[in-house]
C-alpha positions as CSV (number, residue, x, y, z in Angstrom):
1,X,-0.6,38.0,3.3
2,X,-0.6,41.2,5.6
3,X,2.7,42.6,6.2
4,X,4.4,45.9,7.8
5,X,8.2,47.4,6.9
6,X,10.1,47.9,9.5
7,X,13.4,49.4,8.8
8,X,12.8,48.6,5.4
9,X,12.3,45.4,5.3
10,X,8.6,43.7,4.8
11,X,8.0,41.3,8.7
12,X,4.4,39.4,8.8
13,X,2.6,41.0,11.8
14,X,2.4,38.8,15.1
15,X,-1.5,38.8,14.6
16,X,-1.1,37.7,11.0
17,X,1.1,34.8,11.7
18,X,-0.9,33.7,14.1
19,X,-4.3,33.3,12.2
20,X,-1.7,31.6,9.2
21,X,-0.9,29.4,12.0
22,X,-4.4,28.9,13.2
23,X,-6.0,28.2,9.2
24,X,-3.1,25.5,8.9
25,X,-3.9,24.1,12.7
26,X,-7.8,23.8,11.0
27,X,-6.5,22.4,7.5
28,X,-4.8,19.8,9.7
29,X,-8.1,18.4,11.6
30,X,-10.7,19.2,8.4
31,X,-8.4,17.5,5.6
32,X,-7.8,14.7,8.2
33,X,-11.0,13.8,8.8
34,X,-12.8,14.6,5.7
35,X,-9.9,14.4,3.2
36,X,-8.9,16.8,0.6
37,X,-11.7,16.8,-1.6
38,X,-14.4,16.8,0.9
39,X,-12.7,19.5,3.1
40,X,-13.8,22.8,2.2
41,X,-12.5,26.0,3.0
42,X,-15.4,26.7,4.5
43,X,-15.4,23.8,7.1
44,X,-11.6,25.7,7.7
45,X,-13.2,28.8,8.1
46,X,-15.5,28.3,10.4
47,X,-13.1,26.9,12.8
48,X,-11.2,30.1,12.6
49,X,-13.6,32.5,12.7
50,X,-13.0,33.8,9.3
51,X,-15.5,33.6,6.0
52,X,-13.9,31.1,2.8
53,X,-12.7,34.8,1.7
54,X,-10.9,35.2,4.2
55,X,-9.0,32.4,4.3
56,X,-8.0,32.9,0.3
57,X,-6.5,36.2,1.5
58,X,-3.7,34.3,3.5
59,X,-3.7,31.4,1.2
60,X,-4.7,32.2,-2.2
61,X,-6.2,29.1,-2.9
62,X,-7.2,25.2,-2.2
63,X,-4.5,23.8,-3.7
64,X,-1.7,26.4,-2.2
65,X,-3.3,25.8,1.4
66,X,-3.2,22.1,1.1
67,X,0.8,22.2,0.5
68,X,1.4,24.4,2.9
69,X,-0.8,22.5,5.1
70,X,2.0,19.4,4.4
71,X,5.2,21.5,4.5
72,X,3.7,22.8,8.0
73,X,3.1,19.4,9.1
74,X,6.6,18.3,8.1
75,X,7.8,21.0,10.0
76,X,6.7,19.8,13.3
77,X,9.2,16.8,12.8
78,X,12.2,19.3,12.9
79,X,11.2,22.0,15.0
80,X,13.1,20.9,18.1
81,X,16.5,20.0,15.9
82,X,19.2,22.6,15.9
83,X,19.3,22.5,12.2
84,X,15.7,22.2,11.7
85,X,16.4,19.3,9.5
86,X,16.6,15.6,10.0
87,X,19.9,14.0,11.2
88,X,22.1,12.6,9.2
89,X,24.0,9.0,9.6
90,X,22.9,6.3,12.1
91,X,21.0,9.1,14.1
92,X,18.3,9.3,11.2
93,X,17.2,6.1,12.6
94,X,17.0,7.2,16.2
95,X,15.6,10.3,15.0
96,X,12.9,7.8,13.0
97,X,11.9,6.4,16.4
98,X,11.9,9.5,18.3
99,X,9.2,10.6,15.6
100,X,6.7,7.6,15.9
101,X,6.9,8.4,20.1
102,X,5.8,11.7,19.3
103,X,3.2,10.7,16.9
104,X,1.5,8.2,19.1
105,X,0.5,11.8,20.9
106,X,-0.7,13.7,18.2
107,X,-3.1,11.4,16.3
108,X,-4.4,14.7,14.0
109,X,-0.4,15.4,12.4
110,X,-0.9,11.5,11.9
111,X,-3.8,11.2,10.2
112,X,-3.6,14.0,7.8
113,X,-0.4,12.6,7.0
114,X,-1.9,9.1,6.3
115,X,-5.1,10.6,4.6
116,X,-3.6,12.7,2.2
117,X,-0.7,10.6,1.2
118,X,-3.4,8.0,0.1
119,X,-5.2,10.0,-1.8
120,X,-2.4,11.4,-3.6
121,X,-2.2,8.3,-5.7
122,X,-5.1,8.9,-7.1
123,X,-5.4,10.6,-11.2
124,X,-4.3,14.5,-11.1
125,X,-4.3,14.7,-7.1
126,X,-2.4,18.1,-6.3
127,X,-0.1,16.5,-3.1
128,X,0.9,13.8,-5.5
129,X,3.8,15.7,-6.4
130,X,4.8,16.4,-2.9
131,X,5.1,13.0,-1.8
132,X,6.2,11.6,-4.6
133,X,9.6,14.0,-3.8
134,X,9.0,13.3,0.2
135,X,9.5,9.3,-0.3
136,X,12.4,9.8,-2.6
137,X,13.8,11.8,-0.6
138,X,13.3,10.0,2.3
139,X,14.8,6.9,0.8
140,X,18.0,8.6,-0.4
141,X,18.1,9.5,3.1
142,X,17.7,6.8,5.1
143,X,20.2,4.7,1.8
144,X,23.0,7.4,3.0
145,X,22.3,6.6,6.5
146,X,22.8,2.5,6.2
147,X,25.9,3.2,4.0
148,X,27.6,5.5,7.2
149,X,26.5,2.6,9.4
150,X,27.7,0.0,7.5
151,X,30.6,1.8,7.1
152,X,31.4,2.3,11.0
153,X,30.7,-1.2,11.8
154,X,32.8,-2.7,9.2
155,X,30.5,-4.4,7.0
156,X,30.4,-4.6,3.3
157,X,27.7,-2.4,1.8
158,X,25.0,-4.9,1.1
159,X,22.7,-4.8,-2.4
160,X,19.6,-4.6,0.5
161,X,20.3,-1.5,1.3
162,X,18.0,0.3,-0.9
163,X,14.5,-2.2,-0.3
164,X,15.6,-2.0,3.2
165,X,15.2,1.6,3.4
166,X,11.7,1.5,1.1
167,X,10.7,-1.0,3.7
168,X,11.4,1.2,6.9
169,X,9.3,3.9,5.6
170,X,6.4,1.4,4.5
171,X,6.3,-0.1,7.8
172,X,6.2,3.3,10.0
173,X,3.5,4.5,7.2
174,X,1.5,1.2,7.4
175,X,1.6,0.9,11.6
176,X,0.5,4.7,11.6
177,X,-2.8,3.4,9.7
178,X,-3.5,0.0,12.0
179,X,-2.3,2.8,15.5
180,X,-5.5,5.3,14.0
181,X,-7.8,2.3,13.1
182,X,-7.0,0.4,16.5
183,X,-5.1,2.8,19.0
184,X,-5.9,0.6,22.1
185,X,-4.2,-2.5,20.2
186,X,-1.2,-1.1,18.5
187,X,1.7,0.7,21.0
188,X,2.6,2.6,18.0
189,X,5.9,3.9,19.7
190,X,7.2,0.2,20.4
191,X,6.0,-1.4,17.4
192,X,8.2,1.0,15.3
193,X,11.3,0.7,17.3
194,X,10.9,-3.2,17.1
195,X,10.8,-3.0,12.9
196,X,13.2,-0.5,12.4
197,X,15.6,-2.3,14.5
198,X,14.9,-5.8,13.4
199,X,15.6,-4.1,9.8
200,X,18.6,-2.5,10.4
201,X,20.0,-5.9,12.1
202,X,18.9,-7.5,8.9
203,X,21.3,-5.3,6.6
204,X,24.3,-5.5,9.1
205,X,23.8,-9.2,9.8
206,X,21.5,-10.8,7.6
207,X,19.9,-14.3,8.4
208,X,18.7,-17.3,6.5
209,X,17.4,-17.4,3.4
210,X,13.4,-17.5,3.2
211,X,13.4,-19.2,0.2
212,X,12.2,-22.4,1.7
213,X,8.9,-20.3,2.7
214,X,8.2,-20.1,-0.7
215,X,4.3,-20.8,-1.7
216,X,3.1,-23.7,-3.4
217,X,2.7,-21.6,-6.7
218,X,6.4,-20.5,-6.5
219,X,7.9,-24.4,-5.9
220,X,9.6,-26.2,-8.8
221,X,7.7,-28.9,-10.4
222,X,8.3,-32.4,-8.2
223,X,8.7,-30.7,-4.7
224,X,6.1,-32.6,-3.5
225,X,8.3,-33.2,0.6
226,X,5.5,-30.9,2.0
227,X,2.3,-31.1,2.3
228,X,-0.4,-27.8,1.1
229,X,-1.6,-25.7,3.4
């Protein structure tokens, strides 16, 4: 990338940063519509004015663009936080919500997000590592935040502490999806708030049992007091 010394020290030029900016701003829109594979750098290029050259020169490559591509994305969750990180503690989960009502107004963050994370599973996709560290991450983070709460509010640390977490980030990953497929059905903002909460209550005050929801398949031999479905 372009740089200039001033007193010494290397600074990216204003006009450099902002093409960088405007190459990950087209990254966003072509990977999430096309995916990474499909999504050439070409299809980026044009949308910046620049030729698949040119675009290496700030890059260096495919692979190098597409991570940055994610770390920028990420960055938009933080940039309005002092620390430019996510809270830590019980405000991890307000923080959590705050995110989804921002995301129910930028649908492109959204759906490269949801694209690329599903195509990481697949054999030798280059973002696999990268979420495969976000998610852990993620649920060491939101663990450490239960164990605060539980903590302040008295309760004993609970052994659901850890699904409960994998669940929150499942159920904000998988209403994203549904919000893109059907936006005018799913209110994206409230339907997060309404899981997040209802799992948090279930950690600090947990209800009944489900077992008696069990399917036929999973019933001991004899329980024959219902009838199938």
């Amino acid at each position: 990338m372009a740089s200039e010394s001033v007193g010494g020290a290397a600074r990216t030029r204003p006009s450099t940063r902002r093409k960088h900016t405007e190459i990950l701003d087209a990254a966003i829109s072509i990977f999430g519509t096309k995916g990474y594979a499909n999504g050439t750098l070409a299809d980026i290029a044009d949308q910046v004015g620049l030729t698949h050259a040119g675009v290496l020169h700030h890059f260096g490559s495919k692979q190098n663009l597409l991570l940055q591509t994610l770390a920028y994305r990420d960055e938009t969750d933080v940039k309005d936080l002092v620390e430019k990180h996510i809270p830590d503690g019980p405000e991890l989960f307000l923080h959590l919500v705050r995110t989804a009502f921002a995301n129910a107004h930028r649908a492109g963050i959204v759906q490269v997000y949801t694209v690329l994370s599903a195509e990481s599973v697949t054999e030798d996709h280059p973002a696999r590592p990268f979420f495969e560290e976000r998610y852990a991450t993620l649920r060491r983070e939101v663990s450490d935040a239960f164990r605060v709460l539980c903590e302040q509010e008295g309760v004993t640390e609970p052994d659901t502490i850890d699904v409960a977490s994998a669940s929150i980030l499942a159920v904000m990953d998988g209403l994203q999806l549904q919000w893109l497929l059907h936006p005018a059905k799913i209110e994206l903002a409230g339907a997060t708030e309404f899981a997040i909460r209802a799992i948090v209550n279930a950690v600090l005050s947990p209800g009944p049992e489900l077992s008696s929801y069990r399917s036929d398949e999973a019933r001991p031999t004899g329980d024959t007091d219902r009838p199938r479905t």
